[in-house]
Each structure stands twice: as C-alpha cells, then as structure tokens.
DOLUM-738676 format. One record per atom (N, C-alpha, C): residue number from 1; residue in one letter; atom name; x, y, z. Coordinates in steps of 0.05 Angstrom, whole numbers. Layout:
N
i, aa, at, xx, yy, zz
NUM, a, CA, X, Y, Z
...
This chain:
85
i, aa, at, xx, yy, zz
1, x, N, -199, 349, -205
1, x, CA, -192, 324, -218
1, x, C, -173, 309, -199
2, x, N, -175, 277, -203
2, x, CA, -157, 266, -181
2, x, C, -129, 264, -190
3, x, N, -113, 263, -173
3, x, CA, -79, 254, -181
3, x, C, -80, 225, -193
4, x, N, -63, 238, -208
4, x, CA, -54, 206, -229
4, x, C, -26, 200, -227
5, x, N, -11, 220, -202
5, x, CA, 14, 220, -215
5, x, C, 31, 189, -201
6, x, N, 50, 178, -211
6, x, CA, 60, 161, -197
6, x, C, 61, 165, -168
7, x, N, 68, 189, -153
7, x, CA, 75, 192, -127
7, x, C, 40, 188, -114
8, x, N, 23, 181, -127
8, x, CA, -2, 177, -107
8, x, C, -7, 152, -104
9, x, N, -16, 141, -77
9, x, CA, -19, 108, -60
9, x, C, 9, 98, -74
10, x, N, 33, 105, -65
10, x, CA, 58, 81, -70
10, x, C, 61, 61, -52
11, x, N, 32, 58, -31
11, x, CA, 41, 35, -19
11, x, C, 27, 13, -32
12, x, N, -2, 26, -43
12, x, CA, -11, 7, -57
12, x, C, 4, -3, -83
13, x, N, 16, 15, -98
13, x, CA, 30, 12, -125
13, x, C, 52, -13, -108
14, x, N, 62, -14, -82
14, x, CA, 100, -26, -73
14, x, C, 75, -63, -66
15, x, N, 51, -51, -59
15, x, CA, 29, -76, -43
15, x, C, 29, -91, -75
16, x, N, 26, -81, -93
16, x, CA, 20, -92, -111
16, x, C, 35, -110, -137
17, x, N, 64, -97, -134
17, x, CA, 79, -108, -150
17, x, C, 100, -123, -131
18, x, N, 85, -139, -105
18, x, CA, 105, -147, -89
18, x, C, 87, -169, -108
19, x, N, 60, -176, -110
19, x, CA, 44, -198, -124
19, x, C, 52, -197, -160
20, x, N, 65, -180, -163
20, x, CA, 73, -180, -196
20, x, C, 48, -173, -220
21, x, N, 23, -154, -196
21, x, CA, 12, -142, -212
21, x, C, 4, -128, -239
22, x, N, -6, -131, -257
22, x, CA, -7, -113, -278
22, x, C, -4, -89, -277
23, x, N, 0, -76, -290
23, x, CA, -4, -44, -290
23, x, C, -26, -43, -296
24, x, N, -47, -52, -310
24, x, CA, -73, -52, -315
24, x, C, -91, -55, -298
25, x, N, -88, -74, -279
25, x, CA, -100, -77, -253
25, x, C, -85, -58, -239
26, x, N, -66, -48, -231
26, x, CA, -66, -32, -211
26, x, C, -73, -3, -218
27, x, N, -75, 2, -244
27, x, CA, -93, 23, -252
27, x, C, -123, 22, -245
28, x, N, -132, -1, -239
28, x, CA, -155, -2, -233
28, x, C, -155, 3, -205
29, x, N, -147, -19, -195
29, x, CA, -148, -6, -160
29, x, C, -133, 25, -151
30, x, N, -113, 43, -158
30, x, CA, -115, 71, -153
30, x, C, -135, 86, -165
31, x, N, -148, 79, -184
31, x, CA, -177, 87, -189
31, x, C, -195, 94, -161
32, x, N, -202, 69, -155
32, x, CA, -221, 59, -138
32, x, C, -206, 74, -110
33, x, N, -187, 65, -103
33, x, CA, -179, 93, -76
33, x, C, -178, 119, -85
34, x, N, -173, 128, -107
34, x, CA, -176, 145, -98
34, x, C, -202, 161, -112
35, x, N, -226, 151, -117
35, x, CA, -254, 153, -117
35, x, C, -262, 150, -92
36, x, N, -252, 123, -78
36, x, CA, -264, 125, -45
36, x, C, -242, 143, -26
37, x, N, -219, 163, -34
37, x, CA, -213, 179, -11
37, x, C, -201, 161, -2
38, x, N, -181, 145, -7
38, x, CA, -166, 119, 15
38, x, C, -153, 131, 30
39, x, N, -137, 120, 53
39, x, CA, -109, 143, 67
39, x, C, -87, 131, 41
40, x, N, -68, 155, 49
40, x, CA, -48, 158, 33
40, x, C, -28, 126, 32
41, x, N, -31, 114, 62
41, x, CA, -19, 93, 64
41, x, C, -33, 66, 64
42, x, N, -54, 72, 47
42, x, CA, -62, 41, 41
42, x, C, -59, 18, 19
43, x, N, -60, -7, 21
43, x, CA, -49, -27, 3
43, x, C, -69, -36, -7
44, x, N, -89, -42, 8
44, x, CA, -110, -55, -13
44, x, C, -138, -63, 10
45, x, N, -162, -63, -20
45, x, CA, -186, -61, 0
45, x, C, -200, -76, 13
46, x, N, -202, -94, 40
46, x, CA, -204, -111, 52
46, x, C, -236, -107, 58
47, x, N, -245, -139, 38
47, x, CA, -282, -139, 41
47, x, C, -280, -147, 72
48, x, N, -275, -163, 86
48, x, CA, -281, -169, 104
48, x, C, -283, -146, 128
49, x, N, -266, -131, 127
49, x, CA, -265, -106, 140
49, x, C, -281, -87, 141
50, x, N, -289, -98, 111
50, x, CA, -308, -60, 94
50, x, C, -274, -32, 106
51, x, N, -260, -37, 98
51, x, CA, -240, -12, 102
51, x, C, -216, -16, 83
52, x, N, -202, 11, 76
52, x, CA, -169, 7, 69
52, x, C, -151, -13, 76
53, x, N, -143, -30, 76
53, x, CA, -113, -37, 101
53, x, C, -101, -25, 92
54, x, N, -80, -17, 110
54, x, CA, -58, 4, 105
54, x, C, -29, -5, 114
55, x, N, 2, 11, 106
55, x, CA, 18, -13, 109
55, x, C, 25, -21, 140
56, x, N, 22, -6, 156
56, x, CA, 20, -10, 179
56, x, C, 2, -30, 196
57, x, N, -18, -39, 177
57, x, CA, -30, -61, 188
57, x, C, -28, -99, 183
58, x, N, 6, -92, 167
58, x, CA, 16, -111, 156
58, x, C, 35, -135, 189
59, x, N, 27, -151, 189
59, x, CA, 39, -177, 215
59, x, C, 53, -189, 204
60, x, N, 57, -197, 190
60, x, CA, 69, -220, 178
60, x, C, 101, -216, 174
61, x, N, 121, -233, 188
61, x, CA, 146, -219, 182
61, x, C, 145, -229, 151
62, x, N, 146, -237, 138
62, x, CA, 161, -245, 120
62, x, C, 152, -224, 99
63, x, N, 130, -207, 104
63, x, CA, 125, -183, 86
63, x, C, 134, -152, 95
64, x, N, 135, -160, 128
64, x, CA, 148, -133, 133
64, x, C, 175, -132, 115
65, x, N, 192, -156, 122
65, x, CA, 206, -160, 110
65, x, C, 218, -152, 83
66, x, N, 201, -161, 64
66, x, CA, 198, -155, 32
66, x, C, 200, -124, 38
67, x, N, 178, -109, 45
67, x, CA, 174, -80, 50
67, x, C, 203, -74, 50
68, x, N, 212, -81, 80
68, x, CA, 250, -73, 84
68, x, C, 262, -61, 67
69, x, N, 263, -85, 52
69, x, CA, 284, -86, 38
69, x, C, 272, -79, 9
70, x, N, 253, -76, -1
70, x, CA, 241, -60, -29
70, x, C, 235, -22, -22
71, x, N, 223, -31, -8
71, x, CA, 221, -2, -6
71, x, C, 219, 18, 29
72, x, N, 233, 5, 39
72, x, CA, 251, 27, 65
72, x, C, 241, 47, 69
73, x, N, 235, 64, 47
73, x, CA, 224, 97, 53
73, x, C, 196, 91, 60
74, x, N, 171, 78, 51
74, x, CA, 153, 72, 50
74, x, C, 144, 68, 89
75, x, N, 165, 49, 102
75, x, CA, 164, 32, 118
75, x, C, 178, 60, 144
76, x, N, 195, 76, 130
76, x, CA, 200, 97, 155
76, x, C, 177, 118, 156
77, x, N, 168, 119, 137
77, x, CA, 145, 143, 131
77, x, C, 111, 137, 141
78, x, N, 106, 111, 139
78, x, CA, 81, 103, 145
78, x, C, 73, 83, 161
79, x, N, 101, 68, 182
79, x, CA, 102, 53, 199
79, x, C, 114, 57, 216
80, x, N, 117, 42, 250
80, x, CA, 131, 40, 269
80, x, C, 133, 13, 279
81, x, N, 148, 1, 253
81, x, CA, 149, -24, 259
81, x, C, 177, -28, 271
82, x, N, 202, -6, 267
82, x, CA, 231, 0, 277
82, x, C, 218, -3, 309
83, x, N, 208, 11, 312
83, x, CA, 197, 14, 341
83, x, C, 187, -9, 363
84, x, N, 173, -28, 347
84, x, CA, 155, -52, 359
84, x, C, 174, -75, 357
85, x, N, 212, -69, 340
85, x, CA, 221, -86, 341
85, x, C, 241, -98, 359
C-alpha cells in the first residue's frame, strides 16, 4: 500500500501551499506521484517535460527564496543551491 503519511513528497506538499493550495487538491496530486513513483524531491508534474520537476530544478530567485526562508530543511536536503551561490 502507498504512504499517506505527511512526511511523503514535502516538497510537493511546501510547492504547493507556497500557491495556497487546497488540501483537496494536493491530496490529489500526492496521489498521482505517488502512483507514478515520483522522486522523493519533486514539486509538480511538468506536461511540457513529460517528467517530475523537482526542487532543485527551481531558477527563479524569488522562489528559491520563499523555499529559504519556509522551509530550509527541504532546500539543505534536496538542493545545492548554498553551493551555486
């Protein structure tokens, strides 16, 4: 059976309530990852890609940013953006 527990995709759950998501919709999308096997660090499913994005594939300062400062652990654990800066 799949995990339901809060601690599964928190980047998607941190991707999602940066937009002020439902819980209803984001119940829907950890559905859907984790039916398709997403990586642990992905935010959401990019048609144009056909793939995960994940938070590491985030450019934009003004969201690294948000990340920062919301959720820090997220950003030491599944990025090296400290590194590229």
């Amino acid at each position: 059976m799949a995990s339901s527990s809060k601690t599964d995709y928190p980047c998607i759950r941190a991707w999602e309530r940066m937009f002020r998501a439902g819980e209803y919709y984001i119940q829907q999308v950890l559905m859907r990852a984790r039916e398709e096997k997403a990586p642990e660090d992905a935010i959401y499913w990019s048609a144009d890609r056909k793939k995960w994005s994940v938070l590491g594939d985030i450019t934009s300062n003004e969201t690294r940013w948000w990340f920062k400062q919301n959720y820090p652990d997220l950003v030491a654990k599944y990025t090296d953006w400290e590194k590229a800066a």
